[in-house]
C-alpha positions as semicolon CSV with decimal commas, in nm:
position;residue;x (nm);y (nm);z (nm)
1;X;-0,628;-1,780;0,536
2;X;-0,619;-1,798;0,148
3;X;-0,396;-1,587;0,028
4;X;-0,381;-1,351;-0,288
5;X;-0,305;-1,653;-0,543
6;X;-0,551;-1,787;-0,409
7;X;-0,840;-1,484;-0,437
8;X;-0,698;-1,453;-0,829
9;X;-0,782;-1,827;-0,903
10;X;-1,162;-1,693;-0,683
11;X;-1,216;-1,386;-0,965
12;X;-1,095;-1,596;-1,237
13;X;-1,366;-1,900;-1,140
14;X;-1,650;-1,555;-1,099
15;X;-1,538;-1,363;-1,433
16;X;-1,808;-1,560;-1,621
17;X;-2,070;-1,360;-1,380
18;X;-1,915;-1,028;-1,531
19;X;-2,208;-0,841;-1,760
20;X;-2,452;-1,073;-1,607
21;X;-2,794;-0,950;-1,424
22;X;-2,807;-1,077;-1,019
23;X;-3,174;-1,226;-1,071
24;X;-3,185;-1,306;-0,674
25;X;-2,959;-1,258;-0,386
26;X;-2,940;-1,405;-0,004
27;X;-2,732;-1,498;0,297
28;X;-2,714;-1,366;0,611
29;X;-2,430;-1,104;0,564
30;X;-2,569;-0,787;0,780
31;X;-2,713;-0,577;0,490
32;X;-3,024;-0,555;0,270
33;X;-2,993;-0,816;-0,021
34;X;-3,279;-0,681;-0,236
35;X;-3,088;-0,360;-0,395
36;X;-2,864;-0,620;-0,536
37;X;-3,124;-0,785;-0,722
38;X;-3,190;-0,651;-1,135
39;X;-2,810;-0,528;-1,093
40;X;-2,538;-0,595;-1,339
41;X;-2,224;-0,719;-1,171
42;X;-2,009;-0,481;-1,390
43;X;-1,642;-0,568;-1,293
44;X;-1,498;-0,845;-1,025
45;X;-1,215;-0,667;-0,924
46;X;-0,930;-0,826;-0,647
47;X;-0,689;-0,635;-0,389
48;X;-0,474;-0,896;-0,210
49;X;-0,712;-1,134;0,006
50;X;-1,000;-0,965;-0,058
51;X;-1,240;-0,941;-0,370
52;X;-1,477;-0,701;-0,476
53;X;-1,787;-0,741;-0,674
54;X;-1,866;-0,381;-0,843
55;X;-2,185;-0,294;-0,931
56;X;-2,319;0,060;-1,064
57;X;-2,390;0,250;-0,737
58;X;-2,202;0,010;-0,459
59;X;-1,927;-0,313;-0,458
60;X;-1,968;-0,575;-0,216
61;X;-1,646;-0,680;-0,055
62;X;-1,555;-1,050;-0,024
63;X;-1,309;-1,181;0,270
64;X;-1,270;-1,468;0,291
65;X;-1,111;-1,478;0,669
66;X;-0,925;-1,753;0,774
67;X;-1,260;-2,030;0,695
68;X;-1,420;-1,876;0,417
69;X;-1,504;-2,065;0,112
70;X;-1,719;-2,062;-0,201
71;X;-1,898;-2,235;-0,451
72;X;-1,981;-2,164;-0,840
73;X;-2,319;-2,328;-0,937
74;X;-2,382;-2,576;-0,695
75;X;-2,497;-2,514;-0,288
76;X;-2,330;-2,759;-0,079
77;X;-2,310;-2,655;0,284
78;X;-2,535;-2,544;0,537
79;X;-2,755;-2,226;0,523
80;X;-2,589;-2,099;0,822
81;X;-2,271;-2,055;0,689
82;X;-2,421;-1,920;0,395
83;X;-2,332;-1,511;0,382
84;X;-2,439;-1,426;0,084
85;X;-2,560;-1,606;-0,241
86;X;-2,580;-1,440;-0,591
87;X;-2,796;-1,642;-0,850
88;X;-2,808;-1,535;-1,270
89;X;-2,942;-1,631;-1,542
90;X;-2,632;-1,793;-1,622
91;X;-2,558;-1,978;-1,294
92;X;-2,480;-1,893;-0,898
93;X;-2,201;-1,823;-0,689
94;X;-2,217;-1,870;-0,315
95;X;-1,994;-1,735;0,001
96;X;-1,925;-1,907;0,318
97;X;-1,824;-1,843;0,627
98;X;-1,663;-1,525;0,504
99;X;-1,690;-1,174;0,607
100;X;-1,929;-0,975;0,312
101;X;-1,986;-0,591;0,331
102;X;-2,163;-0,376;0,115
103;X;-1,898;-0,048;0,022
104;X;-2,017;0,253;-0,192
105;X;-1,742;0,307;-0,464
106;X;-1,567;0,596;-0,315
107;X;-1,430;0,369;-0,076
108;X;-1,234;0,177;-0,376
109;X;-1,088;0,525;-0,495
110;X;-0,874;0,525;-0,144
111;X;-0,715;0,181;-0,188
112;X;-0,370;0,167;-0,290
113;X;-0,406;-0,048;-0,504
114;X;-0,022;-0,052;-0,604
115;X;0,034;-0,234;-0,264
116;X;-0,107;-0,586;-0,465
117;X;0,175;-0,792;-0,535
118;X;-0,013;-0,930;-0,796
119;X;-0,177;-0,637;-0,958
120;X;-0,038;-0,525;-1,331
121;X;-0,028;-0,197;-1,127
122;X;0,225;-0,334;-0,860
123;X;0,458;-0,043;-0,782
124;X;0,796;-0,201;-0,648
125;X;0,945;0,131;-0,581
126;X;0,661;0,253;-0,340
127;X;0,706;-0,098;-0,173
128;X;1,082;0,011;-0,071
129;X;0,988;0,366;0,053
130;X;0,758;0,186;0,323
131;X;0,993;-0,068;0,365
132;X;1,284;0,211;0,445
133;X;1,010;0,446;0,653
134;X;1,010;0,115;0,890
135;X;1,371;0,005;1,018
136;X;1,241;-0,123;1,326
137;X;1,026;-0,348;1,177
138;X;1,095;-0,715;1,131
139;X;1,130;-0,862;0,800
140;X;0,850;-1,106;0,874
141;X;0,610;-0,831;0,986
142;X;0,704;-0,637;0,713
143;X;0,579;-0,931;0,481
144;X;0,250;-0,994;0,625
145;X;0,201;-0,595;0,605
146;X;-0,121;-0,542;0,370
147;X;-0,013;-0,217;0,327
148;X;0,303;-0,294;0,171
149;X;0,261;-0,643;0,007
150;X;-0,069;-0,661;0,005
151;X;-0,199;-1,077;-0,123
152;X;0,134;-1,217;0,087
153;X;0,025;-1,476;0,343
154;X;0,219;-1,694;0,599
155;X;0,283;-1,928;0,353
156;X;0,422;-1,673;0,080
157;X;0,647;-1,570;0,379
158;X;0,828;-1,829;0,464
159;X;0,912;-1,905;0,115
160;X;1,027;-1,606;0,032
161;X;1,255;-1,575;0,321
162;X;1,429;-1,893;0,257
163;X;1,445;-1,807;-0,141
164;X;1,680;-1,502;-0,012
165;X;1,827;-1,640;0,259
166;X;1,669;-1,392;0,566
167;X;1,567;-1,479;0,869
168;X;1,231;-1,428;0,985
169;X;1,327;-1,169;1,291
170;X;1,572;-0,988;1,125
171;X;1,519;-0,551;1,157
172;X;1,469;-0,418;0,818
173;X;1,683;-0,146;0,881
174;X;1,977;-0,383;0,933
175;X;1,916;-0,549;0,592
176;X;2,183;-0,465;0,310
177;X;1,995;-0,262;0,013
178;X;2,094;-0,566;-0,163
179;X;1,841;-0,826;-0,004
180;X;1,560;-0,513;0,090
181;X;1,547;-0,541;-0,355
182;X;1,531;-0,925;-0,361
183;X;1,226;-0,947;-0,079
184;X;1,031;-0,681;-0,307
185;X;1,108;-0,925;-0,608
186;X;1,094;-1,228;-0,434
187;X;0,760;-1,115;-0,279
188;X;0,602;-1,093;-0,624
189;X;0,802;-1,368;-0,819
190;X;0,667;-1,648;-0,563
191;X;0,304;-1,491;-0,547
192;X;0,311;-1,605;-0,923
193;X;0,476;-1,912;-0,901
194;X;0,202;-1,994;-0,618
195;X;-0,069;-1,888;-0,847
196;X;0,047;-2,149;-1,125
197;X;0,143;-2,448;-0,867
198;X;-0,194;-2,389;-0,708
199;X;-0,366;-2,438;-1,043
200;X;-0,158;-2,735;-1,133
201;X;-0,298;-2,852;-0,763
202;X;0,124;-2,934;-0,662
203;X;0,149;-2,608;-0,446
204;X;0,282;-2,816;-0,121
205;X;0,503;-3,051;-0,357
206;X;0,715;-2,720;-0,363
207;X;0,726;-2,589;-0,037
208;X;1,101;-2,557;0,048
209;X;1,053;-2,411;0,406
210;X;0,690;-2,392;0,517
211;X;0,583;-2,723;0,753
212;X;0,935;-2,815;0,669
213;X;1,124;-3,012;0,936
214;X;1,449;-3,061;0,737
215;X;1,604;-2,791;0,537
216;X;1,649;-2,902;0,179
217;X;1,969;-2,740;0,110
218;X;2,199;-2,782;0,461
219;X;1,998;-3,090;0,612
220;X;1,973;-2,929;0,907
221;X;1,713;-2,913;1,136
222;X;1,480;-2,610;1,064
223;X;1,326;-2,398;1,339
224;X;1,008;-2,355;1,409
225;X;0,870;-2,042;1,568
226;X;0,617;-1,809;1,661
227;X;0,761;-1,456;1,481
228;X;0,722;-1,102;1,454
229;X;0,388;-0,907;1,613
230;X;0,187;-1,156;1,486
231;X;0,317;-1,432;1,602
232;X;0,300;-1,617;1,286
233;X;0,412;-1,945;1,216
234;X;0,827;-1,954;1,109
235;X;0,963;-2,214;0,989
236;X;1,361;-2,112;0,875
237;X;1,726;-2,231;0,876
238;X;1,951;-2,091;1,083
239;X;2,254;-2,197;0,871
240;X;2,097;-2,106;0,508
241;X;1,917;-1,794;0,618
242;X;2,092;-1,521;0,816
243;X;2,019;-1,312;1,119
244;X;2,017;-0,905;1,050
């Protein structure tokens, strides 16, 4: 599933849409395409993995699930993956295999949008308050919360668990204040530093943990393990990362 670097790099690749006319619209996303069509995409706006395509009256929300893809300008895959297709003046964009929903705009006035890690509007102390209001929660469920770091994937996980030196399973209320303030940071510093590897196209060249078998720092073997709720993938090291 992409993850919020990921959905940035999306609306940066769609701003050029923004203040442009939709001149025809399809796919088979379950809702009318034809209201779309003589609207002005107005603002492309982005809220963790999912992406939102405002127009005057509704926004269309983009998720890309765990297969989606898109396209900018050319059509390349069949027409039933094909959700929903937006052509301009100025070029196309086209969804696949994603999940699309029309949302009237009173439904974006009740996301928090302070929960996006990578949102100028990130709010680190609201991030600690949910954090604290969970103590039975482990630190890897905590993570992959949308709620509370909302753009954080599997892959942001792992790394930032190995950056502070946490295992996956450990309770949140057992953490020291200490390393609750460096996952909040840590959450948001890697988010970025995926964001710029991904555009540089060397995002796996710095994986220290995820898919890792061998831990970079100890040489040990690292574990590999089915964590937390979800039972997402862990990869961690038992001697570099503590137990809470």
């Amino acid at each position: 599933m992409p993850e919020g670097p990921t959905i940035v790099l999306m609306k940066e690749d769609l701003q050029k849409f923004t203040g442009k006319k939709v001149i025809k619209a399809d796919g088979n996303a379950q809702f009318e395409k034809a209201p779309l069509e003589g609207k002005i995409l107005l603002e492309i706006r982005t809220f963790g993995k999912q992406t939102y395509l405002v127009f005057d009256e509704f926004a269309i929300r983009i998720h890309l699930l765990m297969f989606g893809s898109y396209e900018v300008d050319e059509n390349t895959k069949p027409d039933r993956q094909l959700r929903l297709s937006l052509n301009f003046k100025e070029g196309a964009v086209y969804f696949y295999t994603c999940n699309v929903k029309r949302v009237d705009l009173e439904f974006l006035s009740g996301i928090d949008w302070e929960a996006d890690v990578m949102s100028d509007g990130w709010n680190a102390e609201k991030a600690k308050k949910k954090l604290k209001s969970n103590p039975e929660m482990m630190v890897c469920d905590a993570l992959m919360d949308q709620d509370i770091f909302s753009g954080v994937g599997n892959i942001i996980k792992n790394e930032v668990l190995f950056r502070i030196g946490v295992q996956p399973e450990s309770m949140l209320g057992k953490m020291p204040a200490r390393k609750i303030s460096e996952l909040i940071t840590e959450a948001r510093n890697y988010s970025f530093d995926f964001l710029q590897w991904k555009r540089d196209f060397v995002l796996k060249k710095h994986w220290l943990a995820h898919t890792k078998k061998i831990c970079p720092k100890c040489g040990n073997k690292m574990i590999k393990k089915q964590t937390g709720l979800g039972k997402r993938r862990s990869f961690y090291c038992e001697t570099d990362q503590k137990l809470y």
